[in-house]
C-alpha positions as CSV (number, residue, x, y, z in Angstrom):
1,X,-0.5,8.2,-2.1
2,X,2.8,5.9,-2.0
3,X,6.1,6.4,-2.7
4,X,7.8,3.2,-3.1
5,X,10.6,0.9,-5.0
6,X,9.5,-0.1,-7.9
7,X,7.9,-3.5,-8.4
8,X,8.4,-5.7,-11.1
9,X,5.2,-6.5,-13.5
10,X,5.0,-9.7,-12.9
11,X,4.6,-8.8,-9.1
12,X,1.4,-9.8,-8.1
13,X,-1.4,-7.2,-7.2
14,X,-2.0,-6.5,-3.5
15,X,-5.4,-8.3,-3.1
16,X,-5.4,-9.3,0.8
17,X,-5.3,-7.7,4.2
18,X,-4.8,-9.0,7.3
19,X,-4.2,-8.1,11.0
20,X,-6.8,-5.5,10.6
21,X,-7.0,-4.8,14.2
22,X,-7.8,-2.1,16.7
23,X,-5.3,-2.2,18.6
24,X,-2.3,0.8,17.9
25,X,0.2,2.9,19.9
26,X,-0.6,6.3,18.4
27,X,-4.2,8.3,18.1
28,X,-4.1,9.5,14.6
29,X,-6.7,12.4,14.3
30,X,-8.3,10.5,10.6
31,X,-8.5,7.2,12.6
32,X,-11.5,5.5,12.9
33,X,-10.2,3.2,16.0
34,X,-9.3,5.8,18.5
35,X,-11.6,4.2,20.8
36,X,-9.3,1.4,21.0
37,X,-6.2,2.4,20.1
38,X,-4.2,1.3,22.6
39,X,-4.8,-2.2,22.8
40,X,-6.0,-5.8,20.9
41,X,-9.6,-6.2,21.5
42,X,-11.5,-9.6,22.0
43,X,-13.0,-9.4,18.3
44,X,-9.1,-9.5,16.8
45,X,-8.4,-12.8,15.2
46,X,-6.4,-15.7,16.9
47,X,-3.5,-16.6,15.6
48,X,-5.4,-20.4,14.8
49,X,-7.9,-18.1,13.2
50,X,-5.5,-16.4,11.2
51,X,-3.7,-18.9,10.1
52,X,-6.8,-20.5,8.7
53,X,-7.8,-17.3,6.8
54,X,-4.2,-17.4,5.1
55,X,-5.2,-21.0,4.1
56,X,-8.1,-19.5,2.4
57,X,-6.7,-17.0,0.6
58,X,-4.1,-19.1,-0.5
59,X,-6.8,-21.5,-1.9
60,X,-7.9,-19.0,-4.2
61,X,-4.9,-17.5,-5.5
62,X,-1.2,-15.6,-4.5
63,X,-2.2,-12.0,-4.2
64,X,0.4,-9.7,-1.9
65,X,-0.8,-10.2,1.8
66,X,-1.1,-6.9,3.3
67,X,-0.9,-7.4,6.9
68,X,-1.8,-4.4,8.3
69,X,-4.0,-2.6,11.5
70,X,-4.3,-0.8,13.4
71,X,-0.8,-1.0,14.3
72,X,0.1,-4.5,13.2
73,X,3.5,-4.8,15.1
74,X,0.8,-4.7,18.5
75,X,0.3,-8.1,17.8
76,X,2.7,-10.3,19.1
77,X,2.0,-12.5,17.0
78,X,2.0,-11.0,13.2
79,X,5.5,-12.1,12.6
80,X,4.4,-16.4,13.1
81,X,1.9,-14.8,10.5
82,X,4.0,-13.1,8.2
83,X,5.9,-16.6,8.4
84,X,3.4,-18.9,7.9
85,X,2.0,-17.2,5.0
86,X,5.5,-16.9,3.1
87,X,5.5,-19.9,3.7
88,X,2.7,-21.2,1.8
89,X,3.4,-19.5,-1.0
90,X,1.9,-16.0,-0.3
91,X,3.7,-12.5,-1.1
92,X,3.9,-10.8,2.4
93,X,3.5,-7.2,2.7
94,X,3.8,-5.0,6.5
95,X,2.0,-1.4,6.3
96,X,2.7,0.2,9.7
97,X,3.3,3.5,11.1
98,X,7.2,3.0,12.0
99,X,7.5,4.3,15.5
100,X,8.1,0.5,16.6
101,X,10.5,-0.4,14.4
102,X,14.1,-1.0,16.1
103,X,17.3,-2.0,14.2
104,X,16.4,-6.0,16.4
105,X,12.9,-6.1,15.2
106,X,13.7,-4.9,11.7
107,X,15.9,-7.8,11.2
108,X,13.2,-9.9,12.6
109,X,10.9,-8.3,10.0
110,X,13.1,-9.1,7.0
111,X,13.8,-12.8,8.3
112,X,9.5,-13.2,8.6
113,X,9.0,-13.6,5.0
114,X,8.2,-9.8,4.6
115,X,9.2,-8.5,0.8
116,X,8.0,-5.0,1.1
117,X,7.1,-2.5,4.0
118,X,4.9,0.8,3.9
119,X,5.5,3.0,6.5
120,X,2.9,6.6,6.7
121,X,4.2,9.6,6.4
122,X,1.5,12.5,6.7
123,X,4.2,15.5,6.5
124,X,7.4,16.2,5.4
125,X,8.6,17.4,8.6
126,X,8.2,16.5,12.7
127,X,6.0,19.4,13.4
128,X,2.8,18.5,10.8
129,X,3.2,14.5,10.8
130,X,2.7,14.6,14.7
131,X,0.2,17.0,15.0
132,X,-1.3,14.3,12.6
133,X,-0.5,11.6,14.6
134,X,-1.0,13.2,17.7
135,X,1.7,12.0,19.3
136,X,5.0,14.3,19.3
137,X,8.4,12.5,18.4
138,X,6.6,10.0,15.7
139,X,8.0,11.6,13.0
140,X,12.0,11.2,13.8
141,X,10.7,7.8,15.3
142,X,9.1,6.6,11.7
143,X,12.5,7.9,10.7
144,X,14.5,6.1,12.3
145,X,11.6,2.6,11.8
146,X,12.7,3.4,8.3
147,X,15.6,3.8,8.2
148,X,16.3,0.2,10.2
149,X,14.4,-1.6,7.4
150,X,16.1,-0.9,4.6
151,X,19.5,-1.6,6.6
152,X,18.0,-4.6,6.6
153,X,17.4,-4.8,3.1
154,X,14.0,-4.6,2.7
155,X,12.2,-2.3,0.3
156,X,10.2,0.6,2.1
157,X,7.6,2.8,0.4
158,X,5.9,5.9,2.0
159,X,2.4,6.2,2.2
160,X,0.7,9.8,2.2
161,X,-2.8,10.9,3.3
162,X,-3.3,14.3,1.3
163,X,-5.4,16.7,3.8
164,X,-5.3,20.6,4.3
165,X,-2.1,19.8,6.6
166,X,0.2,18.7,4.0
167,X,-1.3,19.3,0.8
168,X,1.5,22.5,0.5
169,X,4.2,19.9,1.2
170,X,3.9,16.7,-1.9
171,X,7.4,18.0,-3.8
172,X,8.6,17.6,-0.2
173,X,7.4,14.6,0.7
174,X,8.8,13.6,-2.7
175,X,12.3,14.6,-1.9
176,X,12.2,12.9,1.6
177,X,11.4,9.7,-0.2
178,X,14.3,9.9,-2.2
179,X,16.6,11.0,1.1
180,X,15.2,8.3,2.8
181,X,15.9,5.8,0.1
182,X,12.5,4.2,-1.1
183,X,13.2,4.8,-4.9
184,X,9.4,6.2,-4.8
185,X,6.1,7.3,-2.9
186,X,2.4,7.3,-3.2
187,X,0.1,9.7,-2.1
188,X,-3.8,9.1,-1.2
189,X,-5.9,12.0,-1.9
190,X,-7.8,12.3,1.4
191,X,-11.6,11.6,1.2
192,X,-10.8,8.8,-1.2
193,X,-11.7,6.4,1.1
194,X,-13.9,7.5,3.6
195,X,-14.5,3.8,5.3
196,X,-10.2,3.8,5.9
197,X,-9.5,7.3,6.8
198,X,-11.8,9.5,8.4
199,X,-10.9,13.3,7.8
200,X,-13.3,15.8,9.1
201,X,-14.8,18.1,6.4
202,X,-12.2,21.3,8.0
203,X,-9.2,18.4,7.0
204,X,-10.5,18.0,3.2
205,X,-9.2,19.3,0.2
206,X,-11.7,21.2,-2.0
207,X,-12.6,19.1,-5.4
208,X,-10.4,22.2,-7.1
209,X,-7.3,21.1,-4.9
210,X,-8.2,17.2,-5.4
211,X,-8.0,17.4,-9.3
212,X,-4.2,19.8,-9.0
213,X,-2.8,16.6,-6.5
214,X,-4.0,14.1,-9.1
215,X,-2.5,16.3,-12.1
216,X,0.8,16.6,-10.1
217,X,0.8,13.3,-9.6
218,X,0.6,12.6,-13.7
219,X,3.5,15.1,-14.3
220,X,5.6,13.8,-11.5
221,X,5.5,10.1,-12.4
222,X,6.9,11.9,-16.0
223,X,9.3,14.0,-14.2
224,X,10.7,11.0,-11.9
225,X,10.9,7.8,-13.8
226,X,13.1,5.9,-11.4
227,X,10.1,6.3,-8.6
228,X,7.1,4.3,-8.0
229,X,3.8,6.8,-7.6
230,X,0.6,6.0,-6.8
231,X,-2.5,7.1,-6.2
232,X,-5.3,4.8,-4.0
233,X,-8.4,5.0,-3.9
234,X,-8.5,7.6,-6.7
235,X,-9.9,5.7,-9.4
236,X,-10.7,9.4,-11.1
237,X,-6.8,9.4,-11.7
238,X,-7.0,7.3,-14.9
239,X,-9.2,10.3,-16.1
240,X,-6.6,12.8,-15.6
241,X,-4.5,10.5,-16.6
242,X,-6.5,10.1,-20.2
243,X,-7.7,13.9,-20.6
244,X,-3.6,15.1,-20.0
245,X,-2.8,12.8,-22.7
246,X,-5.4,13.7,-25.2
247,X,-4.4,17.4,-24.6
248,X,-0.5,16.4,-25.2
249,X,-1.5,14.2,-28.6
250,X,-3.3,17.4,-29.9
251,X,0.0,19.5,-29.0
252,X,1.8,16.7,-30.6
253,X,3.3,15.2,-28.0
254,X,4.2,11.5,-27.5
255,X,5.0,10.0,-24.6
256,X,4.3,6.5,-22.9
257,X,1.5,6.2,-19.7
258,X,2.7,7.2,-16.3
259,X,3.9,4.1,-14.5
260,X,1.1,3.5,-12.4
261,X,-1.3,2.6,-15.1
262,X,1.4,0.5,-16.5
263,X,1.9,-1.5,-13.6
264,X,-1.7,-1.8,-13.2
265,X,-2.1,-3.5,-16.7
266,X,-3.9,-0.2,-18.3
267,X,-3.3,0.5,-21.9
268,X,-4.9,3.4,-23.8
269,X,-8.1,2.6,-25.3
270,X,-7.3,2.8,-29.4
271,X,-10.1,5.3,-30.9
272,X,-11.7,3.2,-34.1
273,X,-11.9,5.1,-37.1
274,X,-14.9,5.8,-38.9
């Protein structure tokens, strides 16, 4: 799930990652990289090999360039990337964990190209996002990664991995992302997306818990206009999204679509009349 600024619609859709590597500095407990999670491995791109992929994508369109990892910022290079493909044209996205984020490289960041940076936050307080992260101090160190960007003035969102951990703390998650300053936050319902996060079966929410995070989700988008709120790789939301308002037009009440389906270009399907 992500809490984020809000993008304008013409904003392009994120369609591209990049940097996908294995190479990180913390040993998350969903990852599927720990076996190489603390360094660049020999199947990582080169930056000539990255450069040219950029070229392709390019070729074919301007989708948002999500270079991601891994831990992207292990790469000593991802900022000549970030570069290179603002330059060309592309929309240049960073999702990263935080912890490496100083007030230097944040500038550096924000004078890449970069428009917009995600940074995970699996708990609303030090104590569950490191026991997530497995690493302790990677909480107030995401913090202060934060924190550094948007004094640089970029826009930050949150994004949110929804397990047994945390699933007691969205509303303060939520309120985090507005003390933090993102103007929003997203969170992914885990077991979504098995091949990107990889949450034992103790870790997942029951179908029953899945289908309240989704309806809070459709009420809190309501409830906090000003916020961006996603959920990814919960395609099932634009089912609660459709039965919650079929159950407020027979109550008689009329309201527009959540953001979310807005910004993704849904509208309502018009029932024909017989």
């Amino acid at each position: 799930m992500r809490f984020g600024c809000p993008i304008p619609p013409s904003t392009p859709r994120p369609a591209g990652l990049l940097g996908d590597d294995g190479g990180c500095n913390l040993t998350c407990i969903h990852c599927r990289r720990i076996e190489v999670a603390d360094q660049l491995t020999p199947h990582d791109l080169t930056t000539a090999e990255a450069f040219r992929l950029v070229d392709e994508i390019a070729a074919v369109g301007s989708p948002v360039l999500v270079l991601s990892g891994g831990e992207p910022l292990m790469r000593p290079d991802i900022l000549t990337i970030a570069r290179y493909a603002s330059d060309i044209g592309l929309p240049v996205a960073l999702a990263t964990n935080g912890t490496l984020i100083t007030d230097d490289l944040a500038q550096q960041i924000a004078a890449s190209g970069v428009k917009r940076v995600s940074i995970s936050f699996d708990g609303a307080d030090a104590p569950t996002h490191d026991a997530f992260r497995n690493l302790r101090g990677s909480f107030d160190a995401a913090v202060r990664g934060f924190r550094a960007l948007r004094a640089a003035g970029l826009p930050v969102q949150i994004n949110t991995t929804v397990a047994k951990h945390n699933q007691a703390q969205l509303e303060a998650i939520l309120a985090l992302a507005k003390e933090l300053g993102t103007g929003g936050a997203a969170p992914l319902p885990a077991g979504a997306g098995r091949l990107r996060v990889e949450i034992s079966d103790e870790q997942m929410i029951s179908a029953a818990d899945y289908e309240r995070v989704l309806n809070w989700l459709y009420d809190t988008e309501h409830r906090e206009p000003d916020l961006q709120l996603k959920a990814t790789c919960a395609p099932h939301y634009f089912r609660v999204m459709r039965q919650r308002r079929a159950e407020e037009h027979r109550a008689g009440i009329g309201r527009d679509l959540p953001a979310s389906p807005r910004a993704a270009g849904t509208r309502p399907r018009q029932r024909q009349r017989r």
